[in-house]
C-alpha positions in Angstrom: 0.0 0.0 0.0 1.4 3.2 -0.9 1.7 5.5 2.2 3.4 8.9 -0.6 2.4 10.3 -3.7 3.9 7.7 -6.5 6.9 9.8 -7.6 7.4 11.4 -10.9 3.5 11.8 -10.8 2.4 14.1 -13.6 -0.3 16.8 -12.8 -1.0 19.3 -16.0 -4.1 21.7 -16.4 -5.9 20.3 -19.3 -7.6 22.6 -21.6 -10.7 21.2 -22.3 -13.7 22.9 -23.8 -16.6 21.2 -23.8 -19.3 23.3 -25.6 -22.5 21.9 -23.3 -25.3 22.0 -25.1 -27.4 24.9 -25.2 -30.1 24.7 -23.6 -29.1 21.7 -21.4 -31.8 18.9 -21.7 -33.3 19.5 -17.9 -32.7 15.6 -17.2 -30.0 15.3 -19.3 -28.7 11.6 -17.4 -31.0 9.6 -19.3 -34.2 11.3 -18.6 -33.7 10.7 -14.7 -34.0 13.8 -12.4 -32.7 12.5 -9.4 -29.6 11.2 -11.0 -29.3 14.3 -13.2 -30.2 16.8 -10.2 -27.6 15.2 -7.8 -24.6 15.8 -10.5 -26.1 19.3 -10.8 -25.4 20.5 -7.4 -22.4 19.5 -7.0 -21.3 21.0 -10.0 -22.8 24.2 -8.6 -20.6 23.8 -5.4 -17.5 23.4 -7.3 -16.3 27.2 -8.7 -16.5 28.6 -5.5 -15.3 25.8 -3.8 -12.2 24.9 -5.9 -11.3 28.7 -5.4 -11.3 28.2 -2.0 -8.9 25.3 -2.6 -6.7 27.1 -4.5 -6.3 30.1 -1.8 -5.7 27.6 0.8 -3.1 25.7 -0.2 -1.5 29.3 -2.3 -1.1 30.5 1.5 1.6 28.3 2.2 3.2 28.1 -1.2 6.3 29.4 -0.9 6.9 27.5 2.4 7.2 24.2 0.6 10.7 23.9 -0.4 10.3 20.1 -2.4 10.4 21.2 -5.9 8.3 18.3 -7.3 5.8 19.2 -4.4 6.1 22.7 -5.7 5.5 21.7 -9.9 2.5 19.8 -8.4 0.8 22.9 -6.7 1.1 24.5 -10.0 -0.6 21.5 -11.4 -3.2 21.5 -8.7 -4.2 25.1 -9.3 -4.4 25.2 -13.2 -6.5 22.3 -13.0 -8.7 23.5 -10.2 -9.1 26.4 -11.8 -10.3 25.1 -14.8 -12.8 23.1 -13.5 -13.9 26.1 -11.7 -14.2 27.6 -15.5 -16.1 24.8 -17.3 -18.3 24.3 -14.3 -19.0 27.8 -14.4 -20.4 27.6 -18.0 -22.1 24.4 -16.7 -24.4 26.7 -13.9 -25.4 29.1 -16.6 -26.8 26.2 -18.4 -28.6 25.4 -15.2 -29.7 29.2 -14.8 -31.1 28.9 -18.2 -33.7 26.5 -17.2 -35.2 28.5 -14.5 -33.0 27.0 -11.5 -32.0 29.4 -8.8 -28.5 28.9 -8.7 -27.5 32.4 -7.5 -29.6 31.5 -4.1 -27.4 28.2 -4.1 -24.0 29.6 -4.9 -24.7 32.4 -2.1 -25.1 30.5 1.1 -21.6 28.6 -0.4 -19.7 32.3 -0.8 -20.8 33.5 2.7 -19.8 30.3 4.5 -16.2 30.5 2.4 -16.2 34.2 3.2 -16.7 33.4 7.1 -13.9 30.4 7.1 -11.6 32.8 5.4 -11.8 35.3 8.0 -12.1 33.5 10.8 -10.1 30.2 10.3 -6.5 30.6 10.6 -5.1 29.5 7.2 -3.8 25.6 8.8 -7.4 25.1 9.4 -8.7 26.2 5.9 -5.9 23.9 4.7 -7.1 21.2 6.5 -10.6 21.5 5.2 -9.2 21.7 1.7 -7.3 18.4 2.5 -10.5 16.8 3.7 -12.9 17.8 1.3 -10.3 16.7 -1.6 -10.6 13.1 -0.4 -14.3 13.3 -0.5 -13.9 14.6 -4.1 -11.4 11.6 -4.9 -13.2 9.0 -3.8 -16.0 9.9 -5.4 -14.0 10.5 -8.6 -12.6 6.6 -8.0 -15.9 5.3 -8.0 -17.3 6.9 -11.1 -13.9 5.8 -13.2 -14.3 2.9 -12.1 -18.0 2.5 -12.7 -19.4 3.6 -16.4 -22.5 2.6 -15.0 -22.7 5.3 -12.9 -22.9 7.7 -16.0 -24.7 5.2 -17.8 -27.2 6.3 -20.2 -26.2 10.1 -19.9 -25.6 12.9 -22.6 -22.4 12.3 -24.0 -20.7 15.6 -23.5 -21.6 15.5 -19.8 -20.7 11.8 -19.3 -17.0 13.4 -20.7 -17.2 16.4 -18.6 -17.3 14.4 -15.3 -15.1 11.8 -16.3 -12.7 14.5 -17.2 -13.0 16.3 -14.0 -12.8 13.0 -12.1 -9.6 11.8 -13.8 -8.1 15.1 -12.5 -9.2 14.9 -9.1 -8.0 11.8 -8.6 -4.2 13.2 -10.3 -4.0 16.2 -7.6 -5.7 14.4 -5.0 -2.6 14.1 -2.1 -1.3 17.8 -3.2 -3.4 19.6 -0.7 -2.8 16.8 1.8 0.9 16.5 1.5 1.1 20.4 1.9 -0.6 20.3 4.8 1.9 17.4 5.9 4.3 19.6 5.8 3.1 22.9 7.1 1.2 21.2 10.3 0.4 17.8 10.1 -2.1 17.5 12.8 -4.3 14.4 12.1 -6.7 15.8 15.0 -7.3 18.6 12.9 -7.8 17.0 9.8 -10.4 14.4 11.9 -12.2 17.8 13.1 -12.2 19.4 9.4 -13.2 16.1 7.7 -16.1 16.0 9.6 -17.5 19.5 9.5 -16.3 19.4 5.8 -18.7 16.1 5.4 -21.8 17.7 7.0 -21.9 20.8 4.8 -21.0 19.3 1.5 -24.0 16.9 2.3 -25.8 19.5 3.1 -25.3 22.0 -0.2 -26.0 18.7 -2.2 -29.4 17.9 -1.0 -30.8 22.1 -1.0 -29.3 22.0 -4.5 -31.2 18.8 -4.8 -34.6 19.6 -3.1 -34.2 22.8 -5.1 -34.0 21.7 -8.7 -36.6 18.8 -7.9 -39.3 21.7 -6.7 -38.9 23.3 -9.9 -39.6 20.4 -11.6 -42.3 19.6 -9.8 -40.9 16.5 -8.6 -40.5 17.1 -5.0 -43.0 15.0 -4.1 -43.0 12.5 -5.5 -41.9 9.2 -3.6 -41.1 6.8 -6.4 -38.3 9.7 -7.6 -37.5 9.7 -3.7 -37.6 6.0 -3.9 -35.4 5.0 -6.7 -32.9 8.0 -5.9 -31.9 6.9 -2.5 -31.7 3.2 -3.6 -29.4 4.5 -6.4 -27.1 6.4 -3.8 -27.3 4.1 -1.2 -28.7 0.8 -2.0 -27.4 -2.3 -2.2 -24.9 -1.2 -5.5 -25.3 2.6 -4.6 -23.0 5.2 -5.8 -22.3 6.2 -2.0 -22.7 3.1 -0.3 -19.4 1.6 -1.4 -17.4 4.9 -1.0 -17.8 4.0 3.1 -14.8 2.7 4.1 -12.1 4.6 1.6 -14.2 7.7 3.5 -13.6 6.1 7.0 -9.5 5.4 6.0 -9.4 9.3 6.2 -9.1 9.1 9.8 -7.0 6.6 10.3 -3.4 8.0 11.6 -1.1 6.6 9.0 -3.6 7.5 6.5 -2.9 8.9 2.6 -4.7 9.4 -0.2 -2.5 7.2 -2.1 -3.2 4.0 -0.1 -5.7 3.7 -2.4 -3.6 3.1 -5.4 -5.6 3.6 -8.7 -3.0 4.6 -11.1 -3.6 1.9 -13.3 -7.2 3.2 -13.3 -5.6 6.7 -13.7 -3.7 5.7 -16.9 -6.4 4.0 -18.6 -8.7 7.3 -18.1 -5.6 9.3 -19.6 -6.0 7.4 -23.0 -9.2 9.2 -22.9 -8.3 12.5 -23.0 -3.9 12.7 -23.4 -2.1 12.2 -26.4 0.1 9.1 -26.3 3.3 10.0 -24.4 1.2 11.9 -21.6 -0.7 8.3 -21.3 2.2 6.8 -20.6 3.4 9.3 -17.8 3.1 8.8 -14.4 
């Protein structure tokens, strides 16, 4: 079990463009608006909250000395920041249909805006830290899974494989920064859990929202099948457990859960040859 980031680990910004269609087909994950809806707010979560990211681990930038640590921020915030652009484009598509994504990307911003100034900057770290291991095993699961995408619009299904395939590149950098600047697994416990409770919460209000506007709110089969898809017996969260629970283990790192092979194969999707082959 790998206990380090795998060396000579490549981590380049890709520039993707993924011109979504316009307008978005409202259920566009095979006519399912649970399944659609759930991908939907996260994506709305993600610009503010990979900037977030990005400031807290920039804060202790020039205190890390490792040079490959220091090529990997750089890879860390390019491709951060372009999800944050594509996902972007991706809530004006939303807004298009009538979803109120300003009320949802508000309550984010103030609760950023509140950690920023009253968190010191280890702490913020530490929920960046957390809340990328969230993001990477989620990312594991849906690379490793077609299924979970199955029956989607094409350009989206690429869209989140793309931004999973990423995650799961960068997803020690925050971590082994914060190794190295602190290290305090109490801390990380504390953040991981907080971090847990309010990404679980943005998820469902961005949920409950866009399902009111549909006019779907209320309907128990939706309810009924969605939860069984997220948590049944082959649900897209049930299995994602345990990697969740290694997180607060004391000689836990991301890269215990070695899925480089499952890394290279995605790159085939989306790198030219040599890249591929690149660690």
């Amino acid at each position: 079990m790998a206990s380090t980031t795998p060396a000579g680990l490549v981590i380049r910004p890709r520039h993707m463009d993924f011109d979504l269609p316009n307008p978005l087909p409202r259920h566009w994950h095979g006519g399912n608006a649970f399944k659609t809806h759930l991908f939907d707010a996260m994506s709305v979560m993600f610009p503010d909250g990979e900037r977030f990211f990005i400031d807290s681990v920039r804060l202790f930038r020039e205190q890390i000395e490792d040079p490959v640590l220091k090529e990997q921020i750089r890879g860390f915030i390019g491709q951060e920041g372009h999800h944050s652009r594509e996902h972007l484009e991706y809530s004006a598509r939303l807004r298009d249909l009538g979803y109120d994504i300003g009320r949802l990307e508000k309550r984010a911003q103030v609760r950023i805006r509140y950690t920023q100034k009253k968190f010191s900057a280890k702490r913020q770290l530490a929920a960046t830290a957390a809340l990328e291991h969230i993001t990477a095993i989620m990312a594991d699961g849906l690379l490793k899974h077609p299924e979970y995408l199955g029956g989607a619009h094409p350009t989206l299904q690429r869209l989140w494989r793309w931004h999973a395939l990423e995650e799961t590149e960068h997803k020690a950098v925050a971590f082994d920064v914060y190794q190295q600047v602190c290290g305090s697994r109490k801390l990380l416990r504390r953040a991981m859990v907080m971090g847990t409770f309010f990404f679980m919460l943005d998820t469902h209000r961005g949920l409950i929202h866009m399902l009111k506007r549909d006019g779907l709110l209320w309907n128990w089969r939706v309810w009924r099948d969605g939860l069984s898809w997220m948590w049944g017996k082959d649900g897209i969260f049930r299995g994602l457990i345990r990697p969740y629970l290694d997180f607060f283990k004391d000689d836990f790192h991301p890269w215990q859960h070695n899925n480089l092979d499952l890394l290279h194969q995605t790159r085939r999707e989306f790198d030219p040859e040599p890249l591929a082959q690149a660690v």
